[in-house]
C-alpha positions in Angstrom: 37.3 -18.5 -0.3 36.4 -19.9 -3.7 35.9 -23.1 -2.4 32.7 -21.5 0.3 31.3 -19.3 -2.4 30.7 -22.4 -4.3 29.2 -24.6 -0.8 26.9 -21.7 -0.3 25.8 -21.7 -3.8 24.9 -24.8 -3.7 22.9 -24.7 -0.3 21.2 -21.4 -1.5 19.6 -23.9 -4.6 17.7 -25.6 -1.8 16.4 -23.0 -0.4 12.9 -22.4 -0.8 12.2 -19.0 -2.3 8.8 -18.0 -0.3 11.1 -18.2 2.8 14.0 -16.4 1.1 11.4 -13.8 0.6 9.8 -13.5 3.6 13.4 -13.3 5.3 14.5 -10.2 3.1 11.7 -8.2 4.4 13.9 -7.1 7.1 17.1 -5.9 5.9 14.8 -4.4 3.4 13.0 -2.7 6.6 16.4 -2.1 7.6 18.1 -0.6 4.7 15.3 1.4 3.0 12.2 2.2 5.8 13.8 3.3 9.4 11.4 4.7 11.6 13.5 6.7 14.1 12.2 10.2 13.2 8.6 9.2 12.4 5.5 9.3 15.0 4.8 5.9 16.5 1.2 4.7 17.1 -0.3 1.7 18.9 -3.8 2.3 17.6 -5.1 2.4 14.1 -7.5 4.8 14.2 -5.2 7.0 16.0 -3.3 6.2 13.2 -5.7 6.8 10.7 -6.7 9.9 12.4 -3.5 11.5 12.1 -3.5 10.8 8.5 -6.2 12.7 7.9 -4.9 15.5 9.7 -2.1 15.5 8.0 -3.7 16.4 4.6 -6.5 18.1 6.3 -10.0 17.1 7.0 -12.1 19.8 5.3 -9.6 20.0 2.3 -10.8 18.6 -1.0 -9.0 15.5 -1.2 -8.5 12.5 -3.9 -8.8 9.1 -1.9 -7.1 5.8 -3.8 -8.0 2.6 -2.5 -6.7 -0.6 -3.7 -8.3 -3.4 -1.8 -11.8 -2.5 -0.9 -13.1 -6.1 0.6 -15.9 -5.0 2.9 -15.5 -1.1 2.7 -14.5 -0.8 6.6 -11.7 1.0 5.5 -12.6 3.5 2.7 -16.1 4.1 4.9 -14.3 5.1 7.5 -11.9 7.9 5.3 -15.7 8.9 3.7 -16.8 9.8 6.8 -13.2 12.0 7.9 -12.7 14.1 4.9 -15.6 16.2 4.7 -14.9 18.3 1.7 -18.4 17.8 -0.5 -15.7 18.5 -3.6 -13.3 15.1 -2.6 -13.6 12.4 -4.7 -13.0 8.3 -3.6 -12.0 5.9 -5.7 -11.9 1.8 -4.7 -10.7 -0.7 -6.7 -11.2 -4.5 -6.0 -11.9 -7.3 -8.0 -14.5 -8.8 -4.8 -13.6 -12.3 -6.2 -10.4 -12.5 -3.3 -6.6 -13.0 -3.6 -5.8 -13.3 -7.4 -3.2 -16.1 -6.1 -1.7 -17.5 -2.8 -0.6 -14.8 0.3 1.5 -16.4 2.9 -1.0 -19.2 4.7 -3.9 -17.6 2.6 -5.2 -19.4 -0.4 -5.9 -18.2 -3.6 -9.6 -16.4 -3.7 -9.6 -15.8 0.1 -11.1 -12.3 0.9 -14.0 -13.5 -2.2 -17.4 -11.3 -1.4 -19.2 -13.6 -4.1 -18.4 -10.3 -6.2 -20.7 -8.3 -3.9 -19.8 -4.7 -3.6 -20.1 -2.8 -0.2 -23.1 -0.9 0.0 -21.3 3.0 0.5 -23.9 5.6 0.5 -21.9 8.6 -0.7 -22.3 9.8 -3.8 -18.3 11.1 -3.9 -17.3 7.4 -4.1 -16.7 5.5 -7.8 -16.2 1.5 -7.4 -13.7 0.1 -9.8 -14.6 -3.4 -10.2 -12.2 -5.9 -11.6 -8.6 -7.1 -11.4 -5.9 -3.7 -11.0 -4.0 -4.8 -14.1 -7.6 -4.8 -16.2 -8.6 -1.7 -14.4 -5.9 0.4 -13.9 -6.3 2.4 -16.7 -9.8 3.7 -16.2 -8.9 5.2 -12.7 -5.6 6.8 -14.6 -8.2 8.1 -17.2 -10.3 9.3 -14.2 -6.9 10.9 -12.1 -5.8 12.3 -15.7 -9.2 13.8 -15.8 -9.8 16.0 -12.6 -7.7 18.6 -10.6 -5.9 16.9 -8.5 -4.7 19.0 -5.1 -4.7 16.4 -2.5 -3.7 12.5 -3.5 -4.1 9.8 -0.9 -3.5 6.3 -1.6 -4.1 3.4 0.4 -2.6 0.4 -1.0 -4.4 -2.7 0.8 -3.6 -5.1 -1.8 -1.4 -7.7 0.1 0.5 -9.1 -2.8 4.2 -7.6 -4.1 2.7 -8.1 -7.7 -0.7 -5.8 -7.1 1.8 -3.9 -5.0 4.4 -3.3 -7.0 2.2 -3.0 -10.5 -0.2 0.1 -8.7 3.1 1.8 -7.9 4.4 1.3 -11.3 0.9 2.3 -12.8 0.6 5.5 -10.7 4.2 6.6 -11.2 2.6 7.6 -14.3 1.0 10.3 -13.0 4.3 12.2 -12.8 2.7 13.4 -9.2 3.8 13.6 -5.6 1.5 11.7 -3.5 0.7 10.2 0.5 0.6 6.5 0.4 -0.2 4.0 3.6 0.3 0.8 3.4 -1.6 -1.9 5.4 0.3 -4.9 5.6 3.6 -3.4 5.4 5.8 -6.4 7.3 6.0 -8.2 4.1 5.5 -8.2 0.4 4.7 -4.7 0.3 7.6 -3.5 1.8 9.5 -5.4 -0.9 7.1 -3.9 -3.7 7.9 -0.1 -2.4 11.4 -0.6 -1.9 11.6 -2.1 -5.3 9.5 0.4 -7.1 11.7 3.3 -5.4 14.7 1.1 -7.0 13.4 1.0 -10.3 11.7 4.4 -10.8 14.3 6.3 -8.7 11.6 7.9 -6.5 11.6 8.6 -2.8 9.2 7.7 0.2 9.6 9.8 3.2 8.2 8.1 6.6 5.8 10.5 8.7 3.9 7.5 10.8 3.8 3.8 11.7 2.0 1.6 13.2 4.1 -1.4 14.7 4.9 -2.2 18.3 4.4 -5.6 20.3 1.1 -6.8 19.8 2.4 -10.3 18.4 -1.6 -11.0 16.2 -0.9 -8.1 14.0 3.5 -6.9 13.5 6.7 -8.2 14.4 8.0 -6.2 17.2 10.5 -4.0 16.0 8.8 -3.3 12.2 6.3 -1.6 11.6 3.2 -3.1 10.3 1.0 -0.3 8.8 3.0 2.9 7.1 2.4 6.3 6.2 4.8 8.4 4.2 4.9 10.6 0.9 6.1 9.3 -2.6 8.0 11.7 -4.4 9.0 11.3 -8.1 11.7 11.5 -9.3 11.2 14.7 -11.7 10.0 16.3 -8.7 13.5 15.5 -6.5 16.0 18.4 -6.3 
């Protein structure tokens, strides 16, 4: 037995760790984000739809976005929630992936720092990497009555992931989350931020199925849940 620990030690030195990565996405999926008891959709905006149903779309609501890119996304939410009180906040840097993402390079997603044109006076643009702008939207959170939180984390990356969990555990709130590009690093940023701030994320919706351009059949690729924390678990 010692004899195989030691061959598959050495084997696991040559092993590149992007793929390792990559691979432990699904026992991760496995493990920490099964999807038996949660609604299944095909569509997003059926998806998105039920979302907003979910917290209710005349209830004043506080909208997290982190990834903005063209807006498509946080327009679309604008236009849902109708409560004149809710209040949107989209963070992006507009200058594109702070490092590589799978087959993307470095600075894909880059608007030439152009900013979405969003008519809606409700909305606040955070320009500027998460970890250099992080703490103006806690200042912001820290600073208004806070009912409702949604948070759409669109970032990609485990690090952006992981850090704007860690930065809104802070918050000592319960909150919804979705995630866009769940098959992948941020499934390995949520399952390790539940790990190392002992909070919980209950499934309500997914988005997965066979259509081989956007999941993996079996995974979902887009996820909607609640983050509890942990002072708040019984």
């Amino acid at each position: 037995m010692l004899f195989f620990k030691k061959i598959l030690k050495k084997i696991a030195c040559y092993i590149n760790l992007e793929i390792l990565w990559r691979l432990s996405t699904y026992p991760i999926h496995r493990k920490f984000f099964k999807t038996d008891n949660a609604k299944s959709f095909e569509d997003k905006f059926f998806y998105w739809n039920d979302i907003v149903d979910t917290l209710g779309k005349d209830e004043e609501v506080v909208f997290v976005e982190f990834g903005v890119w063209q807006g498509k996304s946080i327009k679309y939410f604008i236009k849902k929630f109708n409560n004149k009180s809710s209040t949107f906040f989209g963070l992006d840097s507009f200058e594109g992936l702070p490092e590589k993402w799978g087959k993307l390079p470095k600075k894909h997603f880059d608007t030439g720092s152009n900013i979405p044109e969003i008519n809606d006076k409700r909305v606040k643009i955070i320009k500027g990497l998460f970890q250099n702008t992080s703490e103006i939207l806690l200042d912001h959170l820290q600073s208004i009555k806070i009912k409702n939180l949604l948070v759409h984390f669109d970032a990609d990356l485990y690090t952006s992931t992981l850090y704007c969990l860690g930065q809104l555990d802070r918050l000592s709130k319960d909150y919804y989350a979705f995630f866009d590009e769940f098959t992948g690093e941020e499934s390995r940023a949520l399952s390790d931020y539940m790990r190392c701030y002992y909070s919980k994320f209950k499934i309500i919706s997914h988005m997965s199925g066979g259509n081989k351009k956007s999941s993996i059949y079996g995974y979902p690729h887009k996820i909607f849940g609640k983050i509890t924390h942990r002072n708040n678990l019984s």
